[in-house]
DRENTOR-46367 format. One record per residue: residue in one letter; x, y, z of N, C-alpha, C, O, CB in turn. Coordinates in Angstrom, 3 decimals, decimal comma. Glycine has a CB too. Layout:
# residues N
ATOM   resn        n.x        n.y        n.z       ca.x       ca.y       ca.z        c.x        c.y        c.z        o.x        o.y        o.z       cb.x       cb.y       cb.z
ATOM      a          X          Y          Z          X          Y          Z          X          Y          Z          X          Y          Z          X          Y          Z
...
This chain:
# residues 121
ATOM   resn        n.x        n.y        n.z       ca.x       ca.y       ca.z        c.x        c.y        c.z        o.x        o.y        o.z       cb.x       cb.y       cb.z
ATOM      x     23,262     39,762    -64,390     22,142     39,732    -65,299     22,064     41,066    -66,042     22,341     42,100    -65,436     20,828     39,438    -64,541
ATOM      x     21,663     41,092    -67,458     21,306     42,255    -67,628     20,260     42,257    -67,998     19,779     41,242    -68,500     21,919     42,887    -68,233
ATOM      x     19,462     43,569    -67,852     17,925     44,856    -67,997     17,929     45,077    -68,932     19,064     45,143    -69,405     17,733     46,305    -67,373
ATOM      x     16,805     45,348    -69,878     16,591     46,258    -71,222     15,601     47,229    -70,283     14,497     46,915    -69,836     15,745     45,357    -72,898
ATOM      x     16,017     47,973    -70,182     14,772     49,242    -69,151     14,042     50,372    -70,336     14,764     51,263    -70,784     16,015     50,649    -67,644
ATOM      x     12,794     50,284    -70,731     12,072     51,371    -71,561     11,518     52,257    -70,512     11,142     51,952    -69,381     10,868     50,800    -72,579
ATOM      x     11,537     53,285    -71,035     10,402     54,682    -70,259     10,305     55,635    -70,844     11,239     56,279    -71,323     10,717     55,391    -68,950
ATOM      x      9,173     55,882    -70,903      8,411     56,556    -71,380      8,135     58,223    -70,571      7,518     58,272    -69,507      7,346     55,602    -71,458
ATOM      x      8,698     59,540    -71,263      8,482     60,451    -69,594      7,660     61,556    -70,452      7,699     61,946    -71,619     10,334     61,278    -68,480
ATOM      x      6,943     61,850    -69,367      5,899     63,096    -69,678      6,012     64,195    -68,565      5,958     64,118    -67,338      4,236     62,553    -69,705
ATOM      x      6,194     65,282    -69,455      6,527     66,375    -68,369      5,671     67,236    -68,346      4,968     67,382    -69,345      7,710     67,076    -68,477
ATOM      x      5,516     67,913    -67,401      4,192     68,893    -67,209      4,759     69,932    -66,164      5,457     69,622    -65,198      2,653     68,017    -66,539
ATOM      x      4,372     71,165    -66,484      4,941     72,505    -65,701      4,323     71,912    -64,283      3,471     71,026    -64,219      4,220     74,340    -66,309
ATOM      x      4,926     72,579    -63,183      4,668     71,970    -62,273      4,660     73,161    -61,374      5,593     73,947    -61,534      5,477     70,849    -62,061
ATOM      x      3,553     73,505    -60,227      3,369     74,847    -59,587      3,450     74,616    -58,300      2,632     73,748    -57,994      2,128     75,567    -59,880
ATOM      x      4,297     75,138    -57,053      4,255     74,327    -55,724      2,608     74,179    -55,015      2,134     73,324    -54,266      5,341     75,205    -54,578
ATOM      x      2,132     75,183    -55,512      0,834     75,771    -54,927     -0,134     74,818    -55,729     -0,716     73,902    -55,148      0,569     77,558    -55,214
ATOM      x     -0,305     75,076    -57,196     -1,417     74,509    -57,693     -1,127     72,580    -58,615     -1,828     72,080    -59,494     -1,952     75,911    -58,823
ATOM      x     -0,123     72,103    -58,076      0,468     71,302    -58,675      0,761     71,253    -60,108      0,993     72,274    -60,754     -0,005     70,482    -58,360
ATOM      x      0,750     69,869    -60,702      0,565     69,870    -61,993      0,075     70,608    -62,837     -1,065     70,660    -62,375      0,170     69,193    -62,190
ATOM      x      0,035     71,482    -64,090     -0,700     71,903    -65,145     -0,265     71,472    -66,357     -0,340     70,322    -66,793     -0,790     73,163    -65,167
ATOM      x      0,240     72,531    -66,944      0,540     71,780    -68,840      1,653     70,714    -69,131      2,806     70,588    -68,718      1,160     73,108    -70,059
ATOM      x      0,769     69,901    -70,111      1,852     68,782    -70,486      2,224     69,653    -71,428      1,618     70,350    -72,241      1,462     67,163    -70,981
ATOM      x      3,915     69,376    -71,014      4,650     70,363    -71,914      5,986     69,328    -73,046      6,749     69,920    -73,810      5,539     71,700    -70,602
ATOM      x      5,983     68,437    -72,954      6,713     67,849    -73,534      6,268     65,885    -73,622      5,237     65,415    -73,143      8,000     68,390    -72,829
ATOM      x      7,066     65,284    -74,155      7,217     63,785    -73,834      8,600     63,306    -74,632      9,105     63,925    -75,568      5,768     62,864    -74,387
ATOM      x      9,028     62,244    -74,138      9,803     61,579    -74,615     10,275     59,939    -74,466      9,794     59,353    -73,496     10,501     62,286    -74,410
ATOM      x     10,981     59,336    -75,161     11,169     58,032    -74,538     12,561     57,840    -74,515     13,223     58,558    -75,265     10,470     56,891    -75,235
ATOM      x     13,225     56,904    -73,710     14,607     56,983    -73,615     14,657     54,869    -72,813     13,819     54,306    -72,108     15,211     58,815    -72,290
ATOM      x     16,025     54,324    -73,387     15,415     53,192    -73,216     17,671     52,578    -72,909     18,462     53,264    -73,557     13,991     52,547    -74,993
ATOM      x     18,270     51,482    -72,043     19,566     51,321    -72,142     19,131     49,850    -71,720     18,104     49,172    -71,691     20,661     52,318    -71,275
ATOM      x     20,499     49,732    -71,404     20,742     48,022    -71,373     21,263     48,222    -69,991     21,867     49,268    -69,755     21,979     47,128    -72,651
ATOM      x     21,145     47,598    -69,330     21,382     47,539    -67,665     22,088     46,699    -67,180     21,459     45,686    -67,484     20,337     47,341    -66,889
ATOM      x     23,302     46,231    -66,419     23,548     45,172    -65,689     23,492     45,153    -64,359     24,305     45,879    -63,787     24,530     44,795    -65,957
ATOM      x     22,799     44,560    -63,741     22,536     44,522    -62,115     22,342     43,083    -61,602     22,193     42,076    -62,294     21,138     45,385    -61,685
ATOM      x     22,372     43,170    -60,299     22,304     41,620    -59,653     20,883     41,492    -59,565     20,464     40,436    -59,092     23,065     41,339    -58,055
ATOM      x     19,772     42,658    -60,052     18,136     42,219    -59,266     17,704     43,646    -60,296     18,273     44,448    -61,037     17,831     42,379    -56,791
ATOM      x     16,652     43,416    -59,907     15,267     44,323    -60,438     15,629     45,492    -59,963     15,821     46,249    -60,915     13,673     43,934    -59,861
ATOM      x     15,872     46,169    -58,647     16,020     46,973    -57,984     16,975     47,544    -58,171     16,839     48,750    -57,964     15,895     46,737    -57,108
ATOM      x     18,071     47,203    -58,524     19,259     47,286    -58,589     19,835     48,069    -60,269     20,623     48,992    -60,471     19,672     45,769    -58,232
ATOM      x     18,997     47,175    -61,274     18,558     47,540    -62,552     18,070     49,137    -62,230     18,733     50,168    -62,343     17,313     46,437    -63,146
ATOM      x     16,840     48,981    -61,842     16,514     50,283    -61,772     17,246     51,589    -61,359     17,644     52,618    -61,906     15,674     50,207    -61,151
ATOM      x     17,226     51,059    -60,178     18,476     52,521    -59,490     19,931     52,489    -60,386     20,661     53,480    -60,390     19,150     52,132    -57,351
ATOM      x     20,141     51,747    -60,841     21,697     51,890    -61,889     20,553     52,752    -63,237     20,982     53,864    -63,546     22,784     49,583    -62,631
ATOM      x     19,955     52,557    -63,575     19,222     53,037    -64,871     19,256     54,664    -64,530     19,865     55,524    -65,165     17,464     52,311    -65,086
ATOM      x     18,459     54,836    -63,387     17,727     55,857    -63,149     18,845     57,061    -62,409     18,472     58,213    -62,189     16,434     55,315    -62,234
ATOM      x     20,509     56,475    -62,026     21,123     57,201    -61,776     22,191     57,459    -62,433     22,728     58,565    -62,379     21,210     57,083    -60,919
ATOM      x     22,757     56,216    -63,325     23,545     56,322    -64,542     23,486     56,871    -65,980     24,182     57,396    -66,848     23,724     55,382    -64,711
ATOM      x     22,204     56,425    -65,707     21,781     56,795    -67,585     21,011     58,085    -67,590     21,336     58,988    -68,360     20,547     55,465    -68,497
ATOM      x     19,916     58,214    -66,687     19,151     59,210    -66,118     19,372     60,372    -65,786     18,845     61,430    -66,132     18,789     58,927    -65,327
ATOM      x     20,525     60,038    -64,801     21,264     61,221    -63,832     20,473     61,712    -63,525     20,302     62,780    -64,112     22,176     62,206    -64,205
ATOM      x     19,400     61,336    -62,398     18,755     61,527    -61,682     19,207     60,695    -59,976     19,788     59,611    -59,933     17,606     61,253    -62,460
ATOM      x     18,893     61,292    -59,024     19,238     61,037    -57,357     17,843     59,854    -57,486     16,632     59,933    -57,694     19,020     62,861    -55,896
ATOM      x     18,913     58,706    -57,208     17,587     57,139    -56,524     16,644     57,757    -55,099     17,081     58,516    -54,233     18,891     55,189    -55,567
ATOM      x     15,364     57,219    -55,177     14,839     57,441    -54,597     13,699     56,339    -54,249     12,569     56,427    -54,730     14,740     58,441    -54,940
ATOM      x     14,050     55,401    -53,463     13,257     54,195    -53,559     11,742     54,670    -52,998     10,764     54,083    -53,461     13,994     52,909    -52,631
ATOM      x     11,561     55,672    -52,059     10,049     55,447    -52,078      9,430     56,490    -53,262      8,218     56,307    -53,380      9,358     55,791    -50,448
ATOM      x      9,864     57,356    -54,010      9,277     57,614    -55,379      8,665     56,631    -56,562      7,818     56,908    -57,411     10,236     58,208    -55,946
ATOM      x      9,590     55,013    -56,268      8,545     53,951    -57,094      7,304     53,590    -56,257      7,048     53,321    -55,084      9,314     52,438    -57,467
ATOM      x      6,332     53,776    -58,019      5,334     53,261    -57,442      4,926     52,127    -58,872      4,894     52,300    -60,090      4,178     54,549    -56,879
ATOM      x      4,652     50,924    -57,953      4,272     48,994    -59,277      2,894     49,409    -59,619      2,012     49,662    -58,798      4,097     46,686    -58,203
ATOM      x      2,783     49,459    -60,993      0,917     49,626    -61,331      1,080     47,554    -61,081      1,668     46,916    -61,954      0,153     50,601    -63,896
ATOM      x      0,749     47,149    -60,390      0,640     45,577    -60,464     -0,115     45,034    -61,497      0,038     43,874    -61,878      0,064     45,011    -59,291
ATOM      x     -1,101     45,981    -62,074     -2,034     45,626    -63,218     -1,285     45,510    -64,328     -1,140     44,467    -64,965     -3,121     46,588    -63,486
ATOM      x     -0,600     46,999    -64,682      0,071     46,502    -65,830      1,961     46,569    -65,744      2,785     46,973    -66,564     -0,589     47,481    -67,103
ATOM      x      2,102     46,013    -64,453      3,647     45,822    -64,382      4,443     47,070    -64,411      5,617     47,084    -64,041      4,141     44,979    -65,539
ATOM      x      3,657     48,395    -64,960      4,720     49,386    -64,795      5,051     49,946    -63,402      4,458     49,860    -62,327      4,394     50,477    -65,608
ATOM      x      6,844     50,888    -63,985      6,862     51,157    -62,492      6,642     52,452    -62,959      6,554     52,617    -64,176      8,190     50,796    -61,440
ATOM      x      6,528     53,509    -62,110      5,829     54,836    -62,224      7,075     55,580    -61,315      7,247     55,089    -60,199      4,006     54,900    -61,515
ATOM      x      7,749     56,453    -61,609      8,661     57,781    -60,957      8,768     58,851    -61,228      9,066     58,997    -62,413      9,738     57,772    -60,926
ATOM      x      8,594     60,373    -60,288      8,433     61,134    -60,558      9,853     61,771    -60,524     10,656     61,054    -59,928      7,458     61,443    -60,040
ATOM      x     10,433     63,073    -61,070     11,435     63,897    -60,003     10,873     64,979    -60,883     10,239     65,014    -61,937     13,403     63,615    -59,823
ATOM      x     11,461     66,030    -59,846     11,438     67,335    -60,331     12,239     68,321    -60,908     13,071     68,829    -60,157     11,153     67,777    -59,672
ATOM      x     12,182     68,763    -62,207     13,022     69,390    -62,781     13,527     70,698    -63,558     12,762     71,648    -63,390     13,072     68,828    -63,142
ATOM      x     14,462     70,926    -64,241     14,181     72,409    -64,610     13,778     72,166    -66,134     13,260     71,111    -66,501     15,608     73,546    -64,383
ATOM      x     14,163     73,621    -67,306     13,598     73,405    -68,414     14,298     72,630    -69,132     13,708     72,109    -70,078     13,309     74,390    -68,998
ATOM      x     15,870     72,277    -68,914     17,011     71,135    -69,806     16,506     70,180    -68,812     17,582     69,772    -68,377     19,089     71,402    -69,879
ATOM      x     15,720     69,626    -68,239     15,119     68,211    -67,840     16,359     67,934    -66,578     16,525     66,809    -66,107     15,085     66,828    -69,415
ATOM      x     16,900     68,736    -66,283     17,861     68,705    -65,264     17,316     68,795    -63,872     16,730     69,808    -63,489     18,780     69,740    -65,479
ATOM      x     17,572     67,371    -62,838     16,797     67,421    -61,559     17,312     68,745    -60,675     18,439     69,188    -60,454     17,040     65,950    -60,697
ATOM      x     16,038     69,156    -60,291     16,089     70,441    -58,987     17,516     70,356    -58,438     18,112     69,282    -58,351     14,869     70,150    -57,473
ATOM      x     18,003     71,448    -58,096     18,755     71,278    -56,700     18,127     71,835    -55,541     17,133     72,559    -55,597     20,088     71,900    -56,716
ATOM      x     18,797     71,444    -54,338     17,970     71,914    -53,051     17,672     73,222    -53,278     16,461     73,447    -53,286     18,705     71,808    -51,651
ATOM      x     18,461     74,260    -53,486     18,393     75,685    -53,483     17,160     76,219    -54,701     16,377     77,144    -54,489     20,035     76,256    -53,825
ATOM      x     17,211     75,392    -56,001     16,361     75,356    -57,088     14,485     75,063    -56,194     13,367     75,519    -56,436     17,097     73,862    -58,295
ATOM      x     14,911     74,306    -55,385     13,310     73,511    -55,393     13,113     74,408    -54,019     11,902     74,403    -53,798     13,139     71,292    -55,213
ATOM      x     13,771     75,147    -53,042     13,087     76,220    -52,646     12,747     77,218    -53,291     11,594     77,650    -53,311     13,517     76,626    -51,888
ATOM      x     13,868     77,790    -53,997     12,978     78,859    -55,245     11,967     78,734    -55,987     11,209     79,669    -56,248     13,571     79,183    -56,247
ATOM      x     11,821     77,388    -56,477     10,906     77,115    -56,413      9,177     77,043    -55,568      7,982     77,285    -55,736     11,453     76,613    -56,596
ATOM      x     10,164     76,534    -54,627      8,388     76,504    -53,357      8,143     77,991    -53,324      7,042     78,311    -53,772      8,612     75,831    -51,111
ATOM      x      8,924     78,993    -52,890      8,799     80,238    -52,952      7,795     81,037    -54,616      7,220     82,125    -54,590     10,450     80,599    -52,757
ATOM      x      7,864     80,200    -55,717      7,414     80,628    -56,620      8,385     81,591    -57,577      7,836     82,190    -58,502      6,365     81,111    -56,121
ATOM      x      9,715     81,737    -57,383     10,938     82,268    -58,032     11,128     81,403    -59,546     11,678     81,556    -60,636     12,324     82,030    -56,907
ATOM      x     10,740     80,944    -59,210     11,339     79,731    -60,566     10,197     78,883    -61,152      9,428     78,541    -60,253     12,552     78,393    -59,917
ATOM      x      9,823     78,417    -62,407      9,378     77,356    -62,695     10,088     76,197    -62,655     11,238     76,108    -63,085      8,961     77,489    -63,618
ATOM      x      9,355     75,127    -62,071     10,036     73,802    -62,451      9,027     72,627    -63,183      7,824     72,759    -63,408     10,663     73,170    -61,025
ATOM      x      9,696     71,697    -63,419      8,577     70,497    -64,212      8,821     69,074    -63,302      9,851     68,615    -62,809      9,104     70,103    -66,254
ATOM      x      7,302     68,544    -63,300      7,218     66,988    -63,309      7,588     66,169    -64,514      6,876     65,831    -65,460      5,881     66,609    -63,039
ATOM      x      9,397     65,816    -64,173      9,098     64,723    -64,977      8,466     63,131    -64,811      9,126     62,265    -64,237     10,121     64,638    -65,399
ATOM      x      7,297     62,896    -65,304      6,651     61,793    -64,892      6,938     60,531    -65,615      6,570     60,608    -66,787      5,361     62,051    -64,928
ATOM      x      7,452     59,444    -65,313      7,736     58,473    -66,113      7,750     57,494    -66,499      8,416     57,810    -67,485      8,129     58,393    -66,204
ATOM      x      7,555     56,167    -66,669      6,805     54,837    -66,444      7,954     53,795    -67,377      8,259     53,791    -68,569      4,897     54,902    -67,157
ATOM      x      8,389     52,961    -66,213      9,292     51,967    -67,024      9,043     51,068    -66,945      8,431     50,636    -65,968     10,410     51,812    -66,910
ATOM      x      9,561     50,054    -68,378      9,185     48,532    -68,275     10,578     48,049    -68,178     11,556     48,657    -68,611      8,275     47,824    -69,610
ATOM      x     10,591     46,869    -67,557     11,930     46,449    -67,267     11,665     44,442    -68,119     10,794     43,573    -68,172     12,286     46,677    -65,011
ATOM      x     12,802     44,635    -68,499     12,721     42,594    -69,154     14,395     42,388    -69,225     15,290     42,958    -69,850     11,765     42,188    -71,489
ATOM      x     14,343     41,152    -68,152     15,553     40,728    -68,348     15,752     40,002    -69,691     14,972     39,415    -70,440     15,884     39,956    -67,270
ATOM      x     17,522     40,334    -69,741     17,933     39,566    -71,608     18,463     38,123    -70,688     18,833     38,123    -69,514     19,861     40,708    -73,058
ATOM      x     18,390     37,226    -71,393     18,604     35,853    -71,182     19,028     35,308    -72,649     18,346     35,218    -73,670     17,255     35,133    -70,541
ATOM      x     20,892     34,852    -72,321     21,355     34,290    -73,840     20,629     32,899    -73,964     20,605     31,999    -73,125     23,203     34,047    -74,023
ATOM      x     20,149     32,928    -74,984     19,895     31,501    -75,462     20,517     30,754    -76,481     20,961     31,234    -77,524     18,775     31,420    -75,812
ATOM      x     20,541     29,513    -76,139     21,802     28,139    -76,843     20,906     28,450    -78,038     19,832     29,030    -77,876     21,918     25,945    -76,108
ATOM      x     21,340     28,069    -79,232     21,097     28,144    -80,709     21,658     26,746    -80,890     20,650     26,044    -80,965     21,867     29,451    -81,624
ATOM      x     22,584     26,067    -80,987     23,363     25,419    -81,348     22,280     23,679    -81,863     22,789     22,907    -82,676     24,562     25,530    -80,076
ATOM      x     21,553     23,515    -81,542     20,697     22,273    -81,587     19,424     23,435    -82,871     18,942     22,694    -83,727     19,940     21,547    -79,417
ATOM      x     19,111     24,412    -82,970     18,117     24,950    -83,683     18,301     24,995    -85,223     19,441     25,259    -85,604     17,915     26,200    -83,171
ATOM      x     17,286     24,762    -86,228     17,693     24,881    -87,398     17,105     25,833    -87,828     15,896     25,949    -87,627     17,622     23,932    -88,096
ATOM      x     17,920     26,888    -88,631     17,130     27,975    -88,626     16,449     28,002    -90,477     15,356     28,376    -90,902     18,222     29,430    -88,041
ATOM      x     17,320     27,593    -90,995     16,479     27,241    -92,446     16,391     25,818    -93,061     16,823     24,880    -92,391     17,127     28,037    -93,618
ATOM      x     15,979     25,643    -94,016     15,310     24,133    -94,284     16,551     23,269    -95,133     16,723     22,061    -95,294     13,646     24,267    -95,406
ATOM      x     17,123     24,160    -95,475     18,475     23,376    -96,555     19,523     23,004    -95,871     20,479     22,479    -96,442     19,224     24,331    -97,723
């Protein structure tokens, strides 16, 4: 099957101590996916296209409005922490950012044309 995956990411400086503060950026970034499932979509999205490390309990389903919600943490080229980064971090050596992000996922499904008329002549 394939995914059309949209998301939407908002980043905000991020302090170990005082969490979140300034939204410092946004962006949207959006691919075509092939996976056997939803899950599968995602973590191929989020580690292929993303290049970001899967992290299944980082999703979180707004069930209200279908989005999924993921955080990671990163530097100022939007590049995820490394271990050594995100202690320098905890230590307060480094800034890093929340990138925060919210995707919609819709499977593509080919549809037959062949019986449809598409103009009147």
């Amino acid at each position: 099957m394939t995914h059309l995956i949209y998301s939407d990411h908002n980043v905000f400086v991020d302090d170990f101590e005082e969490g979140e503060k300034d939204h410092v950026n946004f962006y949207e970034n959006n691919a075509q996916v092939k996976a056997e499932n939803l899950l599968q979509a995602i973590e191929l999205y989020i580690t292929e296209k993303l290049y970001y490390t899967f992290k299944k309990e980082y999703l979180y389903l707004d069930e209200g409005t279908h989005v999924i919600h993921y955080d990671v943490l990163v530097d100022n080229d939007q590049q995820e922490l490394t271990e050594i980064e995100r202690k320098q971090w905890e230590k307060g050596e480094i800034t890093a950012y929340a990138n925060r992000f919210e995707m919609q996922v819709y499977e593509i499904n080919k549809v037959e044309l062949k019986d449809v008329k598409l103009w009147n002549h």
